[in-house]
BAKOL-970637 format. One record per residue (C-alpha): x, y, z; residue in one letter. Coordinates in pm, 1 decimal, padded with zeros to 6 digits. Example, Ala and Ser with C-alpha at 12.3 -4.5 7.8 and 13.67 -1.06 7.14 Angstrom:
<atoms>
<atom c1="01230.0" c2="-00450.0" c3="00780.0" logu="a"/>
<atom c1="01367.0" c2="-00106.0" c3="00714.0" logu="s"/>
</atoms>
This chain:
<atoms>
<atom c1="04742.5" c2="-02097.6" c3="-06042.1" logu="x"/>
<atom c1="04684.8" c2="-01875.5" c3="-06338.4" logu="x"/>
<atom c1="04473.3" c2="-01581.5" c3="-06333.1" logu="x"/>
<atom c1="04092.4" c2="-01644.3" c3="-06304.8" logu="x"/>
<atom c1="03858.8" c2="-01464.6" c3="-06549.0" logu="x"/>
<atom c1="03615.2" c2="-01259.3" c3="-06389.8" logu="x"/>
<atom c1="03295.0" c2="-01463.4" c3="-06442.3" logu="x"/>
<atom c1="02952.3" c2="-01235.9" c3="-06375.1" logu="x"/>
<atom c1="02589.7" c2="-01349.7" c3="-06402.1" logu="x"/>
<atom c1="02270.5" c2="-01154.1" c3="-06275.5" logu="x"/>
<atom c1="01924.3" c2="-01348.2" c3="-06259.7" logu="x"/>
<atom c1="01630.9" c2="-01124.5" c3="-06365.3" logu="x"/>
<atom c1="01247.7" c2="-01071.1" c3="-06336.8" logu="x"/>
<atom c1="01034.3" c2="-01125.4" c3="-06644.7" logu="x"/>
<atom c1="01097.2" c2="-00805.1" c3="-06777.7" logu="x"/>
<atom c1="01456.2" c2="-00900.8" c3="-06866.3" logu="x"/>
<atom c1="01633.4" c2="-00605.6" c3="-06639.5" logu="x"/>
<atom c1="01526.2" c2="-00632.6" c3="-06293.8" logu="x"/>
<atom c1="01780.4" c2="-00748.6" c3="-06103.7" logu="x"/>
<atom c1="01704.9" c2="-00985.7" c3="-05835.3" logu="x"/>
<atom c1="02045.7" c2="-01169.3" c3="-05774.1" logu="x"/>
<atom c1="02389.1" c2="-01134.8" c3="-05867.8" logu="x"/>
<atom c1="02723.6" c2="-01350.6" c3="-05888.1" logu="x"/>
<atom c1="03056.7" c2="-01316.2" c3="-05954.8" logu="x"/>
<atom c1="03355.1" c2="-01493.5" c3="-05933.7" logu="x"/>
<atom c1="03681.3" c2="-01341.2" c3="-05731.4" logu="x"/>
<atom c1="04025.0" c2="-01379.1" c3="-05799.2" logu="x"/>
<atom c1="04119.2" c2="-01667.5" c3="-05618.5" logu="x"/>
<atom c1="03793.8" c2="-01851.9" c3="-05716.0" logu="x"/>
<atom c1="03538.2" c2="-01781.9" c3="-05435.5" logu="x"/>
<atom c1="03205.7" c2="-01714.7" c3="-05572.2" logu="x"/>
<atom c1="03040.0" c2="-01366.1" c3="-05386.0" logu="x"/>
<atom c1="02653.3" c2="-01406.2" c3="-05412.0" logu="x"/>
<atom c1="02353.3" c2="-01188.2" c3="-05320.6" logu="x"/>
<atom c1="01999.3" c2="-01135.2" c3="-05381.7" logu="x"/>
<atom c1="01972.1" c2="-00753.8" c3="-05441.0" logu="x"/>
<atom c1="01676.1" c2="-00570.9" c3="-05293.9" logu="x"/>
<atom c1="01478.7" c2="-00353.8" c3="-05559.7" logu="x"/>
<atom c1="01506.5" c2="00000.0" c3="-05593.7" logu="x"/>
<atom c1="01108.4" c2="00126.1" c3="-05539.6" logu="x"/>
<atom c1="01170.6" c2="00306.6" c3="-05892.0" logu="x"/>
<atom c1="01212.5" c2="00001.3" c3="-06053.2" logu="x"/>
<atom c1="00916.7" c2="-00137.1" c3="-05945.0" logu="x"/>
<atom c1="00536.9" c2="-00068.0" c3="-06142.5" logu="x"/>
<atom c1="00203.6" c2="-00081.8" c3="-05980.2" logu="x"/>
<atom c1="00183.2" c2="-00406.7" c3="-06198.4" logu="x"/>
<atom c1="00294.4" c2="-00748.9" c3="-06064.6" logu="x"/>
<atom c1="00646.1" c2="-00776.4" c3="-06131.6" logu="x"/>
<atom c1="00786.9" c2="-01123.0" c3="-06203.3" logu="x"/>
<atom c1="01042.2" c2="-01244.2" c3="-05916.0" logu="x"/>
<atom c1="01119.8" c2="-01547.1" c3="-06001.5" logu="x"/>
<atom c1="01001.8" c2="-01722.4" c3="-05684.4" logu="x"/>
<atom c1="01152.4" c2="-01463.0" c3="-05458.0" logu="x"/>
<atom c1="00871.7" c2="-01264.3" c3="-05238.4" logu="x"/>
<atom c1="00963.7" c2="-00895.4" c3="-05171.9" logu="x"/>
<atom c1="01003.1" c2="-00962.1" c3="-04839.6" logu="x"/>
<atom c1="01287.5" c2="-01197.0" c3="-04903.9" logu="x"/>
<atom c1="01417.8" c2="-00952.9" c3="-05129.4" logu="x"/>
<atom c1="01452.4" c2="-00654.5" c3="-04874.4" logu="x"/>
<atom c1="01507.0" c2="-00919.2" c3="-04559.7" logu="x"/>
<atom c1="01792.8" c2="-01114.0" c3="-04727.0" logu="x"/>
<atom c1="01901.3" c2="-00871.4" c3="-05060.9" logu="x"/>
<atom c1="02196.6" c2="-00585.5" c3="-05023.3" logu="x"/>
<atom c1="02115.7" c2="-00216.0" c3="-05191.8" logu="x"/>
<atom c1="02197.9" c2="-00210.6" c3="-05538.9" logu="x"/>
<atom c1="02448.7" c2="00085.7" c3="-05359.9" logu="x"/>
<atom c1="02665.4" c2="-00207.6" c3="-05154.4" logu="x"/>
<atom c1="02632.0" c2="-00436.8" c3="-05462.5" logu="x"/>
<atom c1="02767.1" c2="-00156.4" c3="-05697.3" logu="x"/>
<atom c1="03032.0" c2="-00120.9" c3="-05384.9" logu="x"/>
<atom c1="03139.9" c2="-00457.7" c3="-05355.1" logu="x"/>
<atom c1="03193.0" c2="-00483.4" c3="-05738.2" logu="x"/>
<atom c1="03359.3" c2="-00206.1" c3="-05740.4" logu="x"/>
<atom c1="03599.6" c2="-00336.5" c3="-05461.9" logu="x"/>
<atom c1="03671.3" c2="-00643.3" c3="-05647.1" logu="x"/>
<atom c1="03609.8" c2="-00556.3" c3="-06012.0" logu="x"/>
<atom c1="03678.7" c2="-00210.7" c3="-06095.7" logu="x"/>
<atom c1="03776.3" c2="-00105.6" c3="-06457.1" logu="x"/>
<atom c1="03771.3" c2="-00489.4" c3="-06564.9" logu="x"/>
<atom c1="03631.0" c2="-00694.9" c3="-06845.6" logu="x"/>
<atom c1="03380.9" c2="-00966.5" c3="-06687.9" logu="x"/>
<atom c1="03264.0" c2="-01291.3" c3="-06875.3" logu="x"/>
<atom c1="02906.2" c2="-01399.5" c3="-06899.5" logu="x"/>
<atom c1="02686.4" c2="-01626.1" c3="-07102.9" logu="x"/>
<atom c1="02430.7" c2="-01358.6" c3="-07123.4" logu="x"/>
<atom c1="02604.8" c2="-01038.5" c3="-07255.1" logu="x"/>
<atom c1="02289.6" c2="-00867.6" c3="-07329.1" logu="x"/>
<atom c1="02103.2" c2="-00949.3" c3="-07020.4" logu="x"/>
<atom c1="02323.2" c2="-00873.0" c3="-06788.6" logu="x"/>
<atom c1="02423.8" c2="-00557.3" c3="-06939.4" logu="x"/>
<atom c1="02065.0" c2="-00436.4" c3="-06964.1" logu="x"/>
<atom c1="02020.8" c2="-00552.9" c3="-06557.1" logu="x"/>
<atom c1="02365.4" c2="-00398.6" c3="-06456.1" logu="x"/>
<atom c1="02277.9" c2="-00092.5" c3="-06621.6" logu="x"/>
<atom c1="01980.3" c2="-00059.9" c3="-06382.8" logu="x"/>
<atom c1="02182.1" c2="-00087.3" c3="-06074.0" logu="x"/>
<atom c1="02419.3" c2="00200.8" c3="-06224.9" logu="x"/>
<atom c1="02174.3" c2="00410.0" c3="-06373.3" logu="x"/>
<atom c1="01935.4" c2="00422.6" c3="-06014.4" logu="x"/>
<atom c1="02284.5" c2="00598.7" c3="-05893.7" logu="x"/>
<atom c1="02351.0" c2="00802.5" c3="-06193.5" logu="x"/>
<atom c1="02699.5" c2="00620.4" c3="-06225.9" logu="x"/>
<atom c1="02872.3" c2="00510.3" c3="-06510.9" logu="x"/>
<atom c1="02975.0" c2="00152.8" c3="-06532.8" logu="x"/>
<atom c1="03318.0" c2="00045.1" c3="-06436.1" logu="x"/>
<atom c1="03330.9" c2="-00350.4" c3="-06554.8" logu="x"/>
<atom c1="03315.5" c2="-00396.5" c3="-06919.6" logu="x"/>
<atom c1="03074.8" c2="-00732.0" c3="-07001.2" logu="x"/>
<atom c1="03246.9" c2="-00994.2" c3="-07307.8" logu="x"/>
<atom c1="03115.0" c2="-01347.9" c3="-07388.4" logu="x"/>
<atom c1="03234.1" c2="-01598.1" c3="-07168.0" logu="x"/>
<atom c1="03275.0" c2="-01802.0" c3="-07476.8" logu="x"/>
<atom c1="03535.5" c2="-01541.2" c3="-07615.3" logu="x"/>
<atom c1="03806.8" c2="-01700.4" c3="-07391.1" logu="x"/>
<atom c1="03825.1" c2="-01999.4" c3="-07608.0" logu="x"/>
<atom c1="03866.2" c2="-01876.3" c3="-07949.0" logu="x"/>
<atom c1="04014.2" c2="-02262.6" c3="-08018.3" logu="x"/>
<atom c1="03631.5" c2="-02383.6" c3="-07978.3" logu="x"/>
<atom c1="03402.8" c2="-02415.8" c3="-08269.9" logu="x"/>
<atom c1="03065.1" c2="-02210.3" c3="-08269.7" logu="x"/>
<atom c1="02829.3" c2="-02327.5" c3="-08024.2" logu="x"/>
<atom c1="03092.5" c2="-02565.5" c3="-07832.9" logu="x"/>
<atom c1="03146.4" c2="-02408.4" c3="-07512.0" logu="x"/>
<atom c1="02728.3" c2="-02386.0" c3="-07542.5" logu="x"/>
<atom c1="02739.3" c2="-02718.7" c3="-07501.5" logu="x"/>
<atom c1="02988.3" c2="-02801.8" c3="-07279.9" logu="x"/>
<atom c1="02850.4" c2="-02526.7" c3="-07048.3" logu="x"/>
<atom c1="02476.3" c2="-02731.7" c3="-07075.2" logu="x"/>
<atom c1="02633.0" c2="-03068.1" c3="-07016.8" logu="x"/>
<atom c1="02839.6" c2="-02939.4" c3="-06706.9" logu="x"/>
<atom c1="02491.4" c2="-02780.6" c3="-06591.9" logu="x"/>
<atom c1="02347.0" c2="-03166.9" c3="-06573.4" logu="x"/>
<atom c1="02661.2" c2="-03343.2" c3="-06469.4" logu="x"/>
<atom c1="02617.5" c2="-03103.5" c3="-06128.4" logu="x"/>
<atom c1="02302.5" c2="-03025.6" c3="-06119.5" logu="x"/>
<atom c1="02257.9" c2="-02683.7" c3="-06100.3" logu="x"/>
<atom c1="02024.1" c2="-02420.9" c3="-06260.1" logu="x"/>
<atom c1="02126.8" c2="-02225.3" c3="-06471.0" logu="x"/>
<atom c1="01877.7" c2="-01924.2" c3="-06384.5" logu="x"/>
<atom c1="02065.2" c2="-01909.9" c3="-06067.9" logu="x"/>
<atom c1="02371.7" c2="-01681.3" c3="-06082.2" logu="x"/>
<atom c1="02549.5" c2="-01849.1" c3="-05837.7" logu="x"/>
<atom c1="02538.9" c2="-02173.8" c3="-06026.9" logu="x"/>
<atom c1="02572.8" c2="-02003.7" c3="-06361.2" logu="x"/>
<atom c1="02943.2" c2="-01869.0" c3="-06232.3" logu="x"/>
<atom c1="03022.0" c2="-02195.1" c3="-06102.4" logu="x"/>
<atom c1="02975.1" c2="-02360.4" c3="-06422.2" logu="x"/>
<atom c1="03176.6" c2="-02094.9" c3="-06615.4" logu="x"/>
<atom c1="03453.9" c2="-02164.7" c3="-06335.4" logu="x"/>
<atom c1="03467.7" c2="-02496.9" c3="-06338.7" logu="x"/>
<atom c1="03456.1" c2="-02485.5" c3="-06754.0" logu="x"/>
<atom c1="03711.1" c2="-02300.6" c3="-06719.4" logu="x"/>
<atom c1="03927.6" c2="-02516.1" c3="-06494.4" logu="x"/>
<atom c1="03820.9" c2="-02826.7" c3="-06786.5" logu="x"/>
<atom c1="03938.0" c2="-02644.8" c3="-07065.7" logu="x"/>
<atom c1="04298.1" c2="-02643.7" c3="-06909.7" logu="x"/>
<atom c1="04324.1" c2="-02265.2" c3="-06876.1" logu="x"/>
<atom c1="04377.1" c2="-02290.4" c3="-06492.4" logu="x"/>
</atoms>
C-alpha cells in the first residue's frame, strides 16, 4: 500500500474557530476522532454556536485541546496535512495551539493539491458526489476525512 496522505478536518462553532471536533486520518488508514472540550477562554458570555453539541457533551465526551494537541503530535508531528478547508481549519487549529502558547507542528495544504492532473473545481465535485453516494455530512470531520480517504483510494493513488 502506498503512503496515505495525512487527511485533517476540524468542525467549528458559528464563529468559524471554535473547535468542537476533530479528525484525522493515520497512516495505515484508521480515522482518530474526538469532540474536543472548550477551553473556558474561548468561550463569551454570549451564546456560542455548537452545532448541536450541548456543553455537557462537550466536557463529558470531548478530550483537552492539551491530549488533542498530544495525540497529533504523536501521529503528525512536523507534517503537511490535507484538508478541504485550509482556512478554517487553520484559524480553529490555531486556537488549540495558541490556548498553550505553542507553535504549530503540522503544516495545512489543499487536499485538492494532491491531484494536480484534475481540472479546477474537479476533485470539488467528486468530493460532493462521494458525500451522497455514502451519505455522510460533510460538517462532520469524521466523515469529511473519510471522503478525502476514500477519494483518494478512487483516484488510484493508493
Amino acid at each position: 500500500m502506498a503512503d496515505i496522505p495525512g487527511f485533517i478536518a476540524v468542525e467549528t462553532g458559528n464563529d468559524n474557530d471554535l473547535p468542537l471536533a476533530i479528525a484525522w486520518v493515520l497512516p495505515d488508514g484508521r480515522i482518530k476522532h474526538t469532540l474536543i472540550q472548550p477551553d473556558d477562554d474561548w468561550l463569551d458570555d454570549e451564546f456560542n454556536e455548537l452545532n448541536g453539541y450541548s456543553m455537557e457533551e462537550l466536557h463529558s465526551f470531548g478530550a483537552s485541546p492539551l491530549d488533542v494537541i498530544r495525540e497529533l503530535e504523536s501521529d503528525h508531528f512536523n507534517a503537511t496535512l490535507f484538508t478541504a478547508g485550509v482556512s478554517a481549519d487553520e484559524a480553529a487549529l490555531g486556537r488549540l495551539f495558541d490556548t498553550y502558547g505553542i507553535d504549530p507542528f503540522v503544516e495545512l495544504a489543499p487536499a485538492d493539491s494532491l491531484y494536480p492532473d484534475l481540472t479546477v473545481g474537479e476533485w470539488s465535485r467528486a468530493r460532493n458526489e462521494l458525500f451522497g453516494e455514502m451519505g455522510l455530512e460533510p460538517l462532520r470531520p469524521e466523515h469529511e476525512v473519510e471522503v478525502m480517504l476514500r477519494l483518494h483510494e478512487r483516484l488510484g493513488d493508493i
